[in-house]
N, CA, C and O atoms as CSV, one atom per row, in Angstrom:
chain,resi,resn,atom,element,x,y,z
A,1,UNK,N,N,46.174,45.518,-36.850
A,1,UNK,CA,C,46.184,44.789,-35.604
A,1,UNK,C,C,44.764,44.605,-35.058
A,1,UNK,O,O,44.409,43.535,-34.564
A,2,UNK,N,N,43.769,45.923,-35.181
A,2,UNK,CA,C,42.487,45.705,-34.376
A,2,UNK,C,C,42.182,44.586,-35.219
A,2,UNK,O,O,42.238,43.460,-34.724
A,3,UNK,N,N,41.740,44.797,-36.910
A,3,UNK,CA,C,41.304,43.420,-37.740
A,3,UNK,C,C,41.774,42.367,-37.330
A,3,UNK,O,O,40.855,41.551,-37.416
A,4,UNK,N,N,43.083,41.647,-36.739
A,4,UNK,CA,C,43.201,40.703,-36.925
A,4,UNK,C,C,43.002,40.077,-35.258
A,4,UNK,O,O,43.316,38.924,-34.964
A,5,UNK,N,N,42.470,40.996,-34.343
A,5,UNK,CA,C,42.117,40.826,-32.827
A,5,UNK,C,C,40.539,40.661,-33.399
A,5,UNK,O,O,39.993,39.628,-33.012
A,6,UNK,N,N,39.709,41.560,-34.291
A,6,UNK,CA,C,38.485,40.979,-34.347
A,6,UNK,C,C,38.445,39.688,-35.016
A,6,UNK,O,O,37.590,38.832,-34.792
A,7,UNK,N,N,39.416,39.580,-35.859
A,7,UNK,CA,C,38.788,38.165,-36.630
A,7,UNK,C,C,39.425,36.886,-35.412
A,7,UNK,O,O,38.697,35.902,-35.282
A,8,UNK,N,N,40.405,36.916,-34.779
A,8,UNK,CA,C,40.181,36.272,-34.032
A,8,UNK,C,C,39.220,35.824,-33.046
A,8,UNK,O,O,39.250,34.675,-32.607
A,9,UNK,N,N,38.202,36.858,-32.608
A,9,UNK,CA,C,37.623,36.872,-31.165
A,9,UNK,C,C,36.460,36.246,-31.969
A,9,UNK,O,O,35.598,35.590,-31.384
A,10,UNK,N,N,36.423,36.481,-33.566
A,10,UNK,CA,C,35.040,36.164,-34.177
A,10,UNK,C,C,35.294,34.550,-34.356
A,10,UNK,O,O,34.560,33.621,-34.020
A,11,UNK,N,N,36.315,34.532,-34.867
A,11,UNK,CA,C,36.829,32.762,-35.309
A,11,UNK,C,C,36.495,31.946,-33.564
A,11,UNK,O,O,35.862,30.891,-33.539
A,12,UNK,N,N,36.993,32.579,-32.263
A,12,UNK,CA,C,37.161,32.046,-30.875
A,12,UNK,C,C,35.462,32.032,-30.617
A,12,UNK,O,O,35.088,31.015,-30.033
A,13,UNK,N,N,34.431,32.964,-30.949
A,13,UNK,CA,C,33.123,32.669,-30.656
A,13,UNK,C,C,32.609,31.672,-31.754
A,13,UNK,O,O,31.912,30.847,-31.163
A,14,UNK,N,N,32.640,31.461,-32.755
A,14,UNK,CA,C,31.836,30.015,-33.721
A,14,UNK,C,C,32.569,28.790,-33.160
A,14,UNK,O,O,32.108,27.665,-33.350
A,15,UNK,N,N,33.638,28.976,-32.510
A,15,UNK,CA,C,34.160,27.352,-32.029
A,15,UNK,C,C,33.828,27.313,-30.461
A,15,UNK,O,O,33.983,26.361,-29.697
A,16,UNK,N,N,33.474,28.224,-30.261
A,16,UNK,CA,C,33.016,28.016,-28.771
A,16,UNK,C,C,31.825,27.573,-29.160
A,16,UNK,O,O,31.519,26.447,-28.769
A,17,UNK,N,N,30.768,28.388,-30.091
A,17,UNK,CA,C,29.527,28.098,-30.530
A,17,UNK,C,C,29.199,26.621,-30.693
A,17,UNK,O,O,28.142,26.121,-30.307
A,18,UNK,N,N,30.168,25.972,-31.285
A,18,UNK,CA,C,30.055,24.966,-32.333
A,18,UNK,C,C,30.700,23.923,-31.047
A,18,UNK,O,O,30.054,22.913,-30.767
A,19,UNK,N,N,31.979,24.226,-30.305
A,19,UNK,CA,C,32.035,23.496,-28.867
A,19,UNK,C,C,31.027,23.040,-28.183
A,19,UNK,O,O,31.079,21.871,-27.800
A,20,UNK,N,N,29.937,23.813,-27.891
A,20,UNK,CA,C,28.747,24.024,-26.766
A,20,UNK,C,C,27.670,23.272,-27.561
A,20,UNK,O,O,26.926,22.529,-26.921
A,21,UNK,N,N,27.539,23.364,-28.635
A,21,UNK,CA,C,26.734,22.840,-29.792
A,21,UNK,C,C,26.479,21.022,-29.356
A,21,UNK,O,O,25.569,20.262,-29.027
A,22,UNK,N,N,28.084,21.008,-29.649
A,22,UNK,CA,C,28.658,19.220,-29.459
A,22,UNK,C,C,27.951,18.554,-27.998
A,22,UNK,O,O,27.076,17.718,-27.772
A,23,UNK,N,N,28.907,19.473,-27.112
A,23,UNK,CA,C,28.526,19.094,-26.037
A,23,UNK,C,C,26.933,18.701,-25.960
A,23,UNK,O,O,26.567,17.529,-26.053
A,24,UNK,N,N,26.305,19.454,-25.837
A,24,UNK,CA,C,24.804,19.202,-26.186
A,24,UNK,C,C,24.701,18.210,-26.598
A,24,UNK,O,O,24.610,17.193,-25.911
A,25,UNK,N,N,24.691,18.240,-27.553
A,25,UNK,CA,C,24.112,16.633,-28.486
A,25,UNK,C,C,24.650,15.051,-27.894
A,25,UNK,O,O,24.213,13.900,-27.858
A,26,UNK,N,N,26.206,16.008,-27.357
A,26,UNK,CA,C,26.232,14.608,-26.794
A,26,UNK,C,C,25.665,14.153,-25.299
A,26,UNK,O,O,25.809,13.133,-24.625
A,27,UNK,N,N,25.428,14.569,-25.236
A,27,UNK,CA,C,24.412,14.824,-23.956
A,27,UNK,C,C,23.019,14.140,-23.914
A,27,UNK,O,O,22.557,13.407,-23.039
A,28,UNK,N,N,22.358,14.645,-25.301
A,28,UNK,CA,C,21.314,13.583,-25.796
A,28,UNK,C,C,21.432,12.358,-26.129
A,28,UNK,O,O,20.597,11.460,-26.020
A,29,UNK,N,N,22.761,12.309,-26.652
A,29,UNK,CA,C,22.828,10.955,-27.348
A,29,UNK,C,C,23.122,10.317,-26.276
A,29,UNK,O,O,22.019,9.883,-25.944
A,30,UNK,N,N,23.904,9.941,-25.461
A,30,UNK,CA,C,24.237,9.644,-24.166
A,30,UNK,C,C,22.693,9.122,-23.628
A,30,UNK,O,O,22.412,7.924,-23.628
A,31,UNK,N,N,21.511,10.416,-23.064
A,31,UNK,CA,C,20.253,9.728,-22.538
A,31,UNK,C,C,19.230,8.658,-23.671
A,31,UNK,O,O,18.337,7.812,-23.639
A,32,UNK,N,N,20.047,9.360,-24.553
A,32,UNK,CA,C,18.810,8.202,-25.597
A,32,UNK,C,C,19.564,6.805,-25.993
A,32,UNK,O,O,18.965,5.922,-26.606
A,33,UNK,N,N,20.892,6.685,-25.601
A,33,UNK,CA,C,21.688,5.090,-25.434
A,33,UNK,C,C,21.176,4.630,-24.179
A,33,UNK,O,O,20.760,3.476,-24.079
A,34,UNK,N,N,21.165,5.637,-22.953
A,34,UNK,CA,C,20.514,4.660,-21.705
A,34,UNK,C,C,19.130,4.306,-21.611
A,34,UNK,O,O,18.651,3.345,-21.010
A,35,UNK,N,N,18.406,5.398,-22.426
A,35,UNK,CA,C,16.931,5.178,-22.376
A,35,UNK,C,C,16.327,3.511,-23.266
A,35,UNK,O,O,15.402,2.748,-22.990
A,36,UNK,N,N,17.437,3.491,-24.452
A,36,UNK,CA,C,17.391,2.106,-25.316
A,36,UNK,C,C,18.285,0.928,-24.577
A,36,UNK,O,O,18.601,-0.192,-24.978
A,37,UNK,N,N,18.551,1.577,-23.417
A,37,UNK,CA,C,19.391,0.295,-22.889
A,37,UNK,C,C,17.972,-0.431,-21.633
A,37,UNK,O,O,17.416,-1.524,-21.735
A,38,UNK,N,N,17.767,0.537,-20.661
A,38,UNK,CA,C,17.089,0.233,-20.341
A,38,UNK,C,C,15.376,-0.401,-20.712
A,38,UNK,O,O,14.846,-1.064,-19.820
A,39,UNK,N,N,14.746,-0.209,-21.764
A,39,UNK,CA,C,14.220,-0.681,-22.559
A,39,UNK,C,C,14.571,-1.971,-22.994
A,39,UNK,O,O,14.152,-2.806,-22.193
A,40,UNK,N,N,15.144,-2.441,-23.897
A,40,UNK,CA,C,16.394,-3.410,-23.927
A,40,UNK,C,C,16.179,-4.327,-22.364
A,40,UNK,O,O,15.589,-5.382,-22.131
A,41,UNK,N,N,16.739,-3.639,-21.721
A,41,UNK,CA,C,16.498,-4.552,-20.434
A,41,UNK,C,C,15.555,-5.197,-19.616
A,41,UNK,O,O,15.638,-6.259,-18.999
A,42,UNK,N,N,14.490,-4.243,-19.731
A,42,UNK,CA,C,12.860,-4.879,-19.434
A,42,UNK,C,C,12.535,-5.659,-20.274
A,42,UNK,O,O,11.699,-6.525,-20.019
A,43,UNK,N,N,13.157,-5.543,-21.576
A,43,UNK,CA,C,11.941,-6.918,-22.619
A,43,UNK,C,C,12.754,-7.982,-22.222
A,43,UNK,O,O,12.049,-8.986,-22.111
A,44,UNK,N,N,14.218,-8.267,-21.893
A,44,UNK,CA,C,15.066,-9.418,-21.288
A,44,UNK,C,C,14.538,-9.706,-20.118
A,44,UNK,O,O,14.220,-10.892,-20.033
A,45,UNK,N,N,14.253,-8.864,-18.881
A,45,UNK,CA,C,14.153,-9.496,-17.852
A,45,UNK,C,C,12.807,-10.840,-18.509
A,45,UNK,O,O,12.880,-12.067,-18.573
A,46,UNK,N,N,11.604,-9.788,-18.925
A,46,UNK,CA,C,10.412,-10.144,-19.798
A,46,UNK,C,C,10.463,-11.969,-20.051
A,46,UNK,O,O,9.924,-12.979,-19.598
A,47,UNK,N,N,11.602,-11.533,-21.194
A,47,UNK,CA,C,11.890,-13.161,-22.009
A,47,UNK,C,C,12.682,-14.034,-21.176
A,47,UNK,O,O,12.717,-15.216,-21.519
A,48,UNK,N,N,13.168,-13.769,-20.398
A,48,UNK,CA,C,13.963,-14.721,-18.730
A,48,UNK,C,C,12.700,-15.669,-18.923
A,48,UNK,O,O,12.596,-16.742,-19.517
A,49,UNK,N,N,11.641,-14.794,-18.114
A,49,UNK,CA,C,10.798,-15.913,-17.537
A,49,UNK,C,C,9.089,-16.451,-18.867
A,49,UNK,O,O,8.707,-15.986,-19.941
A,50,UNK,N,N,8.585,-17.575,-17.977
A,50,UNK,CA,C,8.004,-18.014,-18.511
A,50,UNK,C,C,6.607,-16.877,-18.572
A,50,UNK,O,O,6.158,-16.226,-17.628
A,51,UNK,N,N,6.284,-16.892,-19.528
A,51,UNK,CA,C,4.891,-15.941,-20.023
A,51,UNK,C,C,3.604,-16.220,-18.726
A,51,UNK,O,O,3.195,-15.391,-17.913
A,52,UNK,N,N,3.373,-17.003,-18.815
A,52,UNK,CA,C,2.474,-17.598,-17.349
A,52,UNK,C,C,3.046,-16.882,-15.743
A,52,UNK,O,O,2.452,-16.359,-14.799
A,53,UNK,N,N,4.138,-17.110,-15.969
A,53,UNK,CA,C,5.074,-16.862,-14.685
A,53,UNK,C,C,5.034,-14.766,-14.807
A,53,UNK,O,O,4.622,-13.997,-13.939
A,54,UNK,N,N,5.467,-14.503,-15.830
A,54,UNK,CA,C,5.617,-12.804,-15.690
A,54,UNK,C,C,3.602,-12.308,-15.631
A,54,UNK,O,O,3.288,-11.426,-14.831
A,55,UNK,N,N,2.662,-12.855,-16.367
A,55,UNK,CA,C,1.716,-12.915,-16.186
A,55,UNK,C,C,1.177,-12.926,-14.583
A,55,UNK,O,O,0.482,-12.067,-14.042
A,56,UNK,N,N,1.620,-13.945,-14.102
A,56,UNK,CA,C,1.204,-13.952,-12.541
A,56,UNK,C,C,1.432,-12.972,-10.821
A,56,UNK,O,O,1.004,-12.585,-9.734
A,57,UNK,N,N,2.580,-13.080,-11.935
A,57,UNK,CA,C,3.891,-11.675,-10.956
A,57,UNK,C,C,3.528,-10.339,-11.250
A,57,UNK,O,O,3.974,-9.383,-10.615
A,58,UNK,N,N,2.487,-10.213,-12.484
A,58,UNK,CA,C,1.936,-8.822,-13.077
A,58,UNK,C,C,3.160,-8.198,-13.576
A,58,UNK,O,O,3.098,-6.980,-13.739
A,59,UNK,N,N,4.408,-8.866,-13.890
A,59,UNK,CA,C,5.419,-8.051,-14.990
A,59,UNK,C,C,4.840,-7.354,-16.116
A,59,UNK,O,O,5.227,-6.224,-16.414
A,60,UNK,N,N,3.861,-8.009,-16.816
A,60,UNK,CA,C,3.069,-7.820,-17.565
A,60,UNK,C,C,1.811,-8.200,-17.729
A,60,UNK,O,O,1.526,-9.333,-17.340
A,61,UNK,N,N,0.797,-7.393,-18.316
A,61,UNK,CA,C,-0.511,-7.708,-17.864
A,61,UNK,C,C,-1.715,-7.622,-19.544
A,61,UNK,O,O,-2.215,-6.566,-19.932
A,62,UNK,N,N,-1.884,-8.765,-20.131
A,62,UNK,CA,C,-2.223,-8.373,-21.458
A,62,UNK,C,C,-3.521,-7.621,-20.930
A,62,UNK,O,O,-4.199,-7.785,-19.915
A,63,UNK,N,N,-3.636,-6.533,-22.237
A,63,UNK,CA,C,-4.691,-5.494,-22.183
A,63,UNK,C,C,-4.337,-4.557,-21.472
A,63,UNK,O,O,-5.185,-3.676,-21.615
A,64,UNK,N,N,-3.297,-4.124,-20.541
A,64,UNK,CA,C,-2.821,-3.522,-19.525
A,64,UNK,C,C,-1.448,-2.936,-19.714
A,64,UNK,O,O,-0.639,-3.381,-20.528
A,65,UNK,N,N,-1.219,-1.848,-18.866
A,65,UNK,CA,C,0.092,-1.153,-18.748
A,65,UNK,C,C,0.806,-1.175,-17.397
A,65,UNK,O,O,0.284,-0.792,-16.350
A,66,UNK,N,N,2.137,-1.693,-17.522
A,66,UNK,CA,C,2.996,-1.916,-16.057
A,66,UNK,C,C,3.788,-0.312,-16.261
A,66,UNK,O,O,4.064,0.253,-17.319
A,67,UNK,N,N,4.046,0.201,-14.697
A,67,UNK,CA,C,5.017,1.332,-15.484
A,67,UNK,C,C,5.887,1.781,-14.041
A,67,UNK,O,O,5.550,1.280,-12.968
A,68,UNK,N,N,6.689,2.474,-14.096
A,68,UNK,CA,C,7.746,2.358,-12.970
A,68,UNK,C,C,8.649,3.367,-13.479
A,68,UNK,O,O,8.452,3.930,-14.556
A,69,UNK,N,N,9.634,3.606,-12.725
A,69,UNK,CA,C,10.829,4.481,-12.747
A,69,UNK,C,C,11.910,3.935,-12.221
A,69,UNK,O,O,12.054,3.101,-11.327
A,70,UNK,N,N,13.150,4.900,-13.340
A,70,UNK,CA,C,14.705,3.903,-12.394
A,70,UNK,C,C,15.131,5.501,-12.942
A,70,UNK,O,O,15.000,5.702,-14.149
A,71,UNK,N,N,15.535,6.406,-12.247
A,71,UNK,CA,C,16.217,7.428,-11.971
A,71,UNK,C,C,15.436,8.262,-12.134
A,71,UNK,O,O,14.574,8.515,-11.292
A,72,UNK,N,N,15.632,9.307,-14.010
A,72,UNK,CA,C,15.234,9.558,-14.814
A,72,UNK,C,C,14.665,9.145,-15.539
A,72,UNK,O,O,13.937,9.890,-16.194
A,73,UNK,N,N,14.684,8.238,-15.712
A,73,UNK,CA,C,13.891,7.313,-16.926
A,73,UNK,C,C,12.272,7.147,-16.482
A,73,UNK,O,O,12.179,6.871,-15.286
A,74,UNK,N,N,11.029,7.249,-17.146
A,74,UNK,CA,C,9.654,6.261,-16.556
A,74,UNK,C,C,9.551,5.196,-17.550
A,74,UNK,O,O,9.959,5.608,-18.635
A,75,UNK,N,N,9.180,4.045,-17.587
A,75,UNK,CA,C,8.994,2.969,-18.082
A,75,UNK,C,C,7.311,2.535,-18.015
A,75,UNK,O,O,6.542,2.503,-17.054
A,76,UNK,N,N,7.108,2.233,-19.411
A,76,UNK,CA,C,5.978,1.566,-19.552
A,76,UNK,C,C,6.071,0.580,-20.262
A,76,UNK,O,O,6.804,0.681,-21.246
A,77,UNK,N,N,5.316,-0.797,-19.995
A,77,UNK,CA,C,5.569,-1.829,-20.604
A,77,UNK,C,C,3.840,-2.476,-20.625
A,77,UNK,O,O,3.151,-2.950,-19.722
A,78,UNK,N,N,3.539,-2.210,-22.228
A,78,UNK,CA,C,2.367,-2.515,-22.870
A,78,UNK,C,C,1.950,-4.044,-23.131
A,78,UNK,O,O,2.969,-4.491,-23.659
A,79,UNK,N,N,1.312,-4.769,-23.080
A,79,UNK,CA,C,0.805,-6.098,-23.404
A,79,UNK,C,C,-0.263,-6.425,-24.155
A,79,UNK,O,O,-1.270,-5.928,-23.652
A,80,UNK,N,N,-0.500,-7.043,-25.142
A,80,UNK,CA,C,-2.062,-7.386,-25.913
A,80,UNK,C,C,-1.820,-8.584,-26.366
A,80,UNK,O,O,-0.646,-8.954,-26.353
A,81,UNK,N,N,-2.621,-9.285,-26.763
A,81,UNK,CA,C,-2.744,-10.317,-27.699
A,81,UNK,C,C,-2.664,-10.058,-29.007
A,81,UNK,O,O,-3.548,-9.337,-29.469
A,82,UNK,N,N,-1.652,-10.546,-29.879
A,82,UNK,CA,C,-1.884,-10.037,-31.427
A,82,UNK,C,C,-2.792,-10.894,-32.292
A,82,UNK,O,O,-3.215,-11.938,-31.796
A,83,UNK,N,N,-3.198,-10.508,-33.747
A,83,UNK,CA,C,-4.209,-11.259,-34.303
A,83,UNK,C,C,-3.940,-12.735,-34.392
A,83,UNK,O,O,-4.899,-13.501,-34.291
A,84,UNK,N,N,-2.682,-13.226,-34.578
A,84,UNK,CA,C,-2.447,-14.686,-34.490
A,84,UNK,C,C,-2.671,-15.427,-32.956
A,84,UNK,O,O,-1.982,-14.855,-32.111
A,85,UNK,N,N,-3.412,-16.478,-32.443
A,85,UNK,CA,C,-3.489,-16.809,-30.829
A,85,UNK,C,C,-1.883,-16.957,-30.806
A,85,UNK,O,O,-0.989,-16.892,-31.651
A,86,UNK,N,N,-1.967,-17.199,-29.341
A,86,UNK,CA,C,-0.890,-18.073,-28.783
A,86,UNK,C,C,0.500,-16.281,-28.950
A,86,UNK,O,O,1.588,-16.325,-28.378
A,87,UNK,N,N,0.142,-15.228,-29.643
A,87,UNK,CA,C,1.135,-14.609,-29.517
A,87,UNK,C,C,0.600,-13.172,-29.080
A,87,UNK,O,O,-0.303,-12.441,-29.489
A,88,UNK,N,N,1.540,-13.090,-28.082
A,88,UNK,CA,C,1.616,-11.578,-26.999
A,88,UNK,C,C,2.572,-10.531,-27.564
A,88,UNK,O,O,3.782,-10.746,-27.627
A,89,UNK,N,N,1.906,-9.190,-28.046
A,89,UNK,CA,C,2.927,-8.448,-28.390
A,89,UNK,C,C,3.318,-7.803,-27.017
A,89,UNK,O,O,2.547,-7.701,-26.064
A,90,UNK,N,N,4.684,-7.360,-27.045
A,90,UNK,CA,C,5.072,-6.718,-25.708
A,90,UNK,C,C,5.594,-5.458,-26.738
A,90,UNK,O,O,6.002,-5.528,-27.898
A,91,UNK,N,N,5.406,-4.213,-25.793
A,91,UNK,CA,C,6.359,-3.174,-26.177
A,91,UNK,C,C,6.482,-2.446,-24.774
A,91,UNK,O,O,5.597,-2.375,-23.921
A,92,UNK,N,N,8.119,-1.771,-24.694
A,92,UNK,CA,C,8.639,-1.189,-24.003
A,92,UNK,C,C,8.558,0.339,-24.139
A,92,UNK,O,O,8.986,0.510,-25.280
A,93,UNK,N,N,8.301,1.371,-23.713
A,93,UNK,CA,C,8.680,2.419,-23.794
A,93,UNK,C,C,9.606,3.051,-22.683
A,93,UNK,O,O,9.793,2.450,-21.626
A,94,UNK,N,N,10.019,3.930,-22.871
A,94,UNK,CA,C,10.758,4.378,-21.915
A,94,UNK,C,C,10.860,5.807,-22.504
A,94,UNK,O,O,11.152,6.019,-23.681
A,95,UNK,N,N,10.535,6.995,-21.374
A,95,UNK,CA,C,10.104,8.384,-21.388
A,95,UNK,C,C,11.614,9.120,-20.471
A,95,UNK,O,O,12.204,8.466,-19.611
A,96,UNK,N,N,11.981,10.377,-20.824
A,96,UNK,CA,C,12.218,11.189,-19.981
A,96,UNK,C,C,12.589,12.349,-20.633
A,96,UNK,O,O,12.863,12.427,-21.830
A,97,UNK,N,N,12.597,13.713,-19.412
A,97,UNK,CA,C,12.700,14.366,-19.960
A,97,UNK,C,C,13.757,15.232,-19.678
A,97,UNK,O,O,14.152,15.447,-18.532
A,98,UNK,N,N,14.249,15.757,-20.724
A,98,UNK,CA,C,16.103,16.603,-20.651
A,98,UNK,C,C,16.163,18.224,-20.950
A,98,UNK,O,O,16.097,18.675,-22.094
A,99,UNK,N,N,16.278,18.931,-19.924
A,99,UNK,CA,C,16.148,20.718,-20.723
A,99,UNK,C,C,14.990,20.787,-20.968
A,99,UNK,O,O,14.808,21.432,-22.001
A,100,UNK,N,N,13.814,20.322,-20.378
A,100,UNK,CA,C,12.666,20.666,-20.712
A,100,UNK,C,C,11.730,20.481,-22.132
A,100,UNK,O,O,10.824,21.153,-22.626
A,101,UNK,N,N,12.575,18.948,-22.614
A,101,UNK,CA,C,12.374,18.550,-23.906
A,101,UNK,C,C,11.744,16.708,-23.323
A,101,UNK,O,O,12.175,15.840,-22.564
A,102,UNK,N,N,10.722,16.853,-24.081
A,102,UNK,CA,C,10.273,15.587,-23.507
A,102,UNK,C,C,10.854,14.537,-25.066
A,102,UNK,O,O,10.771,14.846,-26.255
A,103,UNK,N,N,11.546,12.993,-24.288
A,103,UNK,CA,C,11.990,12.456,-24.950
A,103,UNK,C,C,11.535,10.858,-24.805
A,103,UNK,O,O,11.168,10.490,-23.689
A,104,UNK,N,N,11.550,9.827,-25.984
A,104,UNK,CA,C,11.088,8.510,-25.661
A,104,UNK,C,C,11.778,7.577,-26.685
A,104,UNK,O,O,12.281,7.916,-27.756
A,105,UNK,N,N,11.696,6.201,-26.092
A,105,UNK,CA,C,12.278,5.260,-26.715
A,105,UNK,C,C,11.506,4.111,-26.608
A,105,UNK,O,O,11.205,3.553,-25.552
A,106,UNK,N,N,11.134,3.709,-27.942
A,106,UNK,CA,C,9.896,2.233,-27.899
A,106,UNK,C,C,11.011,1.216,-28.523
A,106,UNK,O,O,11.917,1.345,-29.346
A,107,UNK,N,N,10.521,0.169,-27.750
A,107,UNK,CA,C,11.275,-1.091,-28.700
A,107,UNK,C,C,9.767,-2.144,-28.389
A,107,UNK,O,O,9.092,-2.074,-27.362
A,108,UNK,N,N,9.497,-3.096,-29.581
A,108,UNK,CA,C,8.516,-4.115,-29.874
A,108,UNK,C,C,8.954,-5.365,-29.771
A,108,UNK,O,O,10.163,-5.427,-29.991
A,109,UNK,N,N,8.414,-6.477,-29.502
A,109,UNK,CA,C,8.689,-7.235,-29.819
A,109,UNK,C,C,7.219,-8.043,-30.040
A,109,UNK,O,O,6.196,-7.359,-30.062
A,110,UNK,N,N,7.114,-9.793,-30.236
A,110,UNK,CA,C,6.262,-10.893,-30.274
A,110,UNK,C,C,7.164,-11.590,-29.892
A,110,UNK,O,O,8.372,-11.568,-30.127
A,111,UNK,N,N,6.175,-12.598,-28.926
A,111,UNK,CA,C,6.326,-13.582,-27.955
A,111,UNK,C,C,5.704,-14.905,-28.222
A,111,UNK,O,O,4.542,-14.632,-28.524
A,112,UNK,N,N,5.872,-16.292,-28.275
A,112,UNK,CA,C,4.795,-17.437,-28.130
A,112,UNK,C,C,4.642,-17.805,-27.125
A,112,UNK,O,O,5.484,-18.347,-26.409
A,113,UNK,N,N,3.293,-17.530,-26.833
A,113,UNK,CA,C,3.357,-18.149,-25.399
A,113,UNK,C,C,2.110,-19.109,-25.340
A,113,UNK,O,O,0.938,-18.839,-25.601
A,114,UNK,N,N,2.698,-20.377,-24.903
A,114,UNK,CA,C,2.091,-21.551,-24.571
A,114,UNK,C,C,1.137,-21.545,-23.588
A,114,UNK,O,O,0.572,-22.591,-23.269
C-alpha cells in the first residue's frame, strides 16, 4: 500500500511538473504572437500612407529611430536607405520583457518610394 501511495504522489508531481511546464510556455508563446502582431501592425500603419507623408509626420525618419510603447511591448521602428535609390528599408522591432527574461521580435521589410 505505502509503494503504491509513493508511486502515485511521484507519478501526481511529474504531471504537475510537466502541467506548470506547459503553462509557461504558453505564456511565452502567447507574448511573442502579440509582440509579432504588433510589429505586423506598425509596418501596416507604415505602408497605409505615402512615404513622403509618414516621412513628414516623423512615423519614420531615414537614418533614425522612432520608438514608443503600447502596454508591455517598446517599439522601435528603424529607417535607412538601401543600396538600390528610390528604396527605404524599414524594420520593426518590438522588445519586452517576461519573468525577467528580456524578449524581441524584428520583422523587415523594403519599400519604393517615389
Amino acid at each position: 500500500m505505502l509503494l503504491a501511495l509513493f508511486l502515485f504522489s511521484l507519478g501526481f508531481a511529474v504531471l504537475f511538473g510537466l502541467t506548470e511546464s506547459a503553462v509557461s510556455e504558453s505564456r511565452q508563446a502567447s507574448a511573442l504572437i502579440e509582440g509579432a502582431n504588433l510589429a505586423q501592425t506598425k509596418l501596416d500603419q507604415l505602408a497605409v500612407h505615402t512615404w513622403s507623408d509618414n516621412i513628414a509626420r516623423q512615423a519614420c525618419i531615414p537614418g533614425g529611430i522612432v520608438e514608443g510603447s503600447e502596454g508591455k511591448f517598446h517599439w522601435l521602428i528603424r529607417s535607412d536607405w538601401d543600396d538600390i535609390p528610390q528604396l527605404l528599408r524599414i524594420s520593426v522591432e518590438v522588445r519586452w520583457a517576461e519573468r525577467g527574461n528580456l524578449s524581441s521580435y524584428k520583422v523587415e521589410s523594403l519599400y519604393a518610394v517615389e
